[in-house]
C-alpha positions in Angstrom: -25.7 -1.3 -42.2 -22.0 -2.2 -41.0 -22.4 1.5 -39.3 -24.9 -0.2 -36.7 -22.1 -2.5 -35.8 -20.0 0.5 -34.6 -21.7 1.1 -31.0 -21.9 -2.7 -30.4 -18.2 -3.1 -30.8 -17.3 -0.1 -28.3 -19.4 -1.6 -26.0 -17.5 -4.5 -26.1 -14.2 -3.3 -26.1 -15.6 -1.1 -23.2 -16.7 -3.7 -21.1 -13.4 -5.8 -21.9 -11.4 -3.5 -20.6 -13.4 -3.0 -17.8 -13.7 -6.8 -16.9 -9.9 -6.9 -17.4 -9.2 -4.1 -14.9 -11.5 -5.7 -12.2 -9.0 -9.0 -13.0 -5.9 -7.0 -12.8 -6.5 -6.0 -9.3 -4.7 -8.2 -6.7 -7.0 -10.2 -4.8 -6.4 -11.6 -1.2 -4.7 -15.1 -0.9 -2.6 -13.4 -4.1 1.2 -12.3 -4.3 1.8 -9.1 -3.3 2.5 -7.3 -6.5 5.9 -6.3 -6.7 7.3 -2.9 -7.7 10.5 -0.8 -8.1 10.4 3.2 -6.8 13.0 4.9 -4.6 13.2 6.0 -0.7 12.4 9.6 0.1 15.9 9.5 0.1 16.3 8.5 -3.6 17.8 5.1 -3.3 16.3 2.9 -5.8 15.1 -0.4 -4.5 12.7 -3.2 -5.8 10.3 -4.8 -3.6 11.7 -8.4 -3.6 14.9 -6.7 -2.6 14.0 -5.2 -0.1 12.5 -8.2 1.5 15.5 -10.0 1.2 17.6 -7.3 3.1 14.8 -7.7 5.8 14.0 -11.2 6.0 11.1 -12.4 6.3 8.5 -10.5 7.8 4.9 -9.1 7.7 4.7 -6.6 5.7 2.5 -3.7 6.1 2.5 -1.5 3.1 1.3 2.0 4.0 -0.9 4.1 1.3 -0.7 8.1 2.6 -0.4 11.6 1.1 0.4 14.6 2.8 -2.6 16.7 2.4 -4.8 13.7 3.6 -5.8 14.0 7.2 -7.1 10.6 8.2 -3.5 9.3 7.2 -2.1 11.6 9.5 -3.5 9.3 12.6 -3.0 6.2 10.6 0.7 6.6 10.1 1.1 8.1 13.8 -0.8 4.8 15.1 1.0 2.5 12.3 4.4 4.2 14.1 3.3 2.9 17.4 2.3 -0.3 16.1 5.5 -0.7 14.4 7.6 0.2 17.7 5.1 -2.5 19.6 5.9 -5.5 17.3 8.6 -4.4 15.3 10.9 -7.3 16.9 8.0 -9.5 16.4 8.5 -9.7 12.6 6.8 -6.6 11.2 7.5 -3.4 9.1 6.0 -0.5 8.1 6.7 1.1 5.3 4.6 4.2 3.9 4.0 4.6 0.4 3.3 8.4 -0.9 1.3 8.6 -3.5 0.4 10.5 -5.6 1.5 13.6 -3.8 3.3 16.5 -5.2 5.2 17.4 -2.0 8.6 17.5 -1.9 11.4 15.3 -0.5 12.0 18.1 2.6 8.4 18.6 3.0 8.1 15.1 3.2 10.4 14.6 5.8 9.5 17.7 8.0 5.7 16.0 8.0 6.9 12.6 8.9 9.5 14.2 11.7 6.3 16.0 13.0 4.1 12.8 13.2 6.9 10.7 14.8 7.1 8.9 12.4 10.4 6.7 11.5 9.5 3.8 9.4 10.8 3.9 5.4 8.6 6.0 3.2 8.8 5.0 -1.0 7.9 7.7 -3.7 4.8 6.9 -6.0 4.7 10.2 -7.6 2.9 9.0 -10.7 0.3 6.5 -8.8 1.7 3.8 -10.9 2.2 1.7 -7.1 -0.9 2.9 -6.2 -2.5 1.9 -9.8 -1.0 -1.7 -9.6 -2.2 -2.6 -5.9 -5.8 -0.6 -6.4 -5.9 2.1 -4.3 -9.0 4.1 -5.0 -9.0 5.6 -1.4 -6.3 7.0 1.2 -5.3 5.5 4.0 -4.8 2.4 2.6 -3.3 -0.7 4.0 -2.3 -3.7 2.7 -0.9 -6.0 5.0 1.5 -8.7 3.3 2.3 -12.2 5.1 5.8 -13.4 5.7 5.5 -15.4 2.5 5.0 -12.4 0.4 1.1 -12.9 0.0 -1.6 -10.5 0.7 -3.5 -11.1 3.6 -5.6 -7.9 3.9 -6.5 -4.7 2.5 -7.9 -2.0 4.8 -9.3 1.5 3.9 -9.7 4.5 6.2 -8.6 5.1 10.0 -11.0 4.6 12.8 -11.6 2.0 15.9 -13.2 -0.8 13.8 -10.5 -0.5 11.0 -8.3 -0.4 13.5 -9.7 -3.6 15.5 -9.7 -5.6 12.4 -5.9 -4.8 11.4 -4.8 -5.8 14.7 -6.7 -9.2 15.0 -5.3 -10.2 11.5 -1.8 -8.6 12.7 -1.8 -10.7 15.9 -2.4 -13.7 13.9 0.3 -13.4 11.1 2.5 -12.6 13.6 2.3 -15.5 15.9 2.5 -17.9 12.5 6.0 -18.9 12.1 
């Protein structure tokens, strides 16, 4: 008799944790979920910290690994999105993740892209875990106030289209 009871309790400690995980993932309109990693260089740095040693700006955190080819054109047309409003109030800043490349390969494939912005180590996903990525490229784009405004997936014209109207409207907002 308590043997029947067994299945029914994993159930709901399975769908528990799964209702918990869906609550754990930041939601738009939420703080950006802070995190300390290093630089490709291997300076240590927090998120808040770094935002303080930059001001306030819009934030566009960058999801990306090396063997991913769509986030080879996303980072090239973040790069040239960074250099167009850059003075405006914004940064890039790739995050690799998950990605078993090395610090020099690393480099050499940003240097080929053009691409100059910071780039932060998430070797163990743990970034990637705390902002839900479940796909690559992934955006997040984070207002001046250290809120997320968007989350975009992918490269392509529409995803592209969308970004930029959101962009263009954080950026004008003082």
């Amino acid at each position: 008799m308590k043997y029947r009871a067994i299945p029914i309790l994993i159930f709901l400690l399975v769908g528990l944790t799964l209702l918990s995980s869906v609550h754990a993932q930041p939601q738009i309109g939420e703080k950006a979920p802070g995190f300390i990693t290093s630089t490709l260089e291997g300076k240590r740095i927090a998120l808040k910290d770094y935002w303080k040693q930059q001001g306030r700006k819009v934030l566009v955190l960058s999801f990306f690994a090396t063997w991913c080819q769509p986030c080879k054109e996303d980072l090239k047309y973040l790069q040239k999105v960074q250099d167009q409003h850059g003075d405006k109030g914004l940064q890039v800043i790739a995050v690799l993740t998950q990605d078993t490349s090395k610090e020099d390969r690393v480099k050499n494939f940003m240097g080929e892209l053009g691409v100059t912005f910071s780039v932060l180590m998430d070797e163990y996903g743990i970034i990637g875990k705390r902002y839900a990525v479940t796909a690559l490229p992934c955006n997040f784009v984070v207002d001046k106030d250290g809120i997320l405004s968007a989350k975009y997936f992918g490269y392509g014209e529409d995803v592209k289209k969308r970004f930029e109207n959101q962009l263009m409207g954080l950026l004008l907002n003082p």
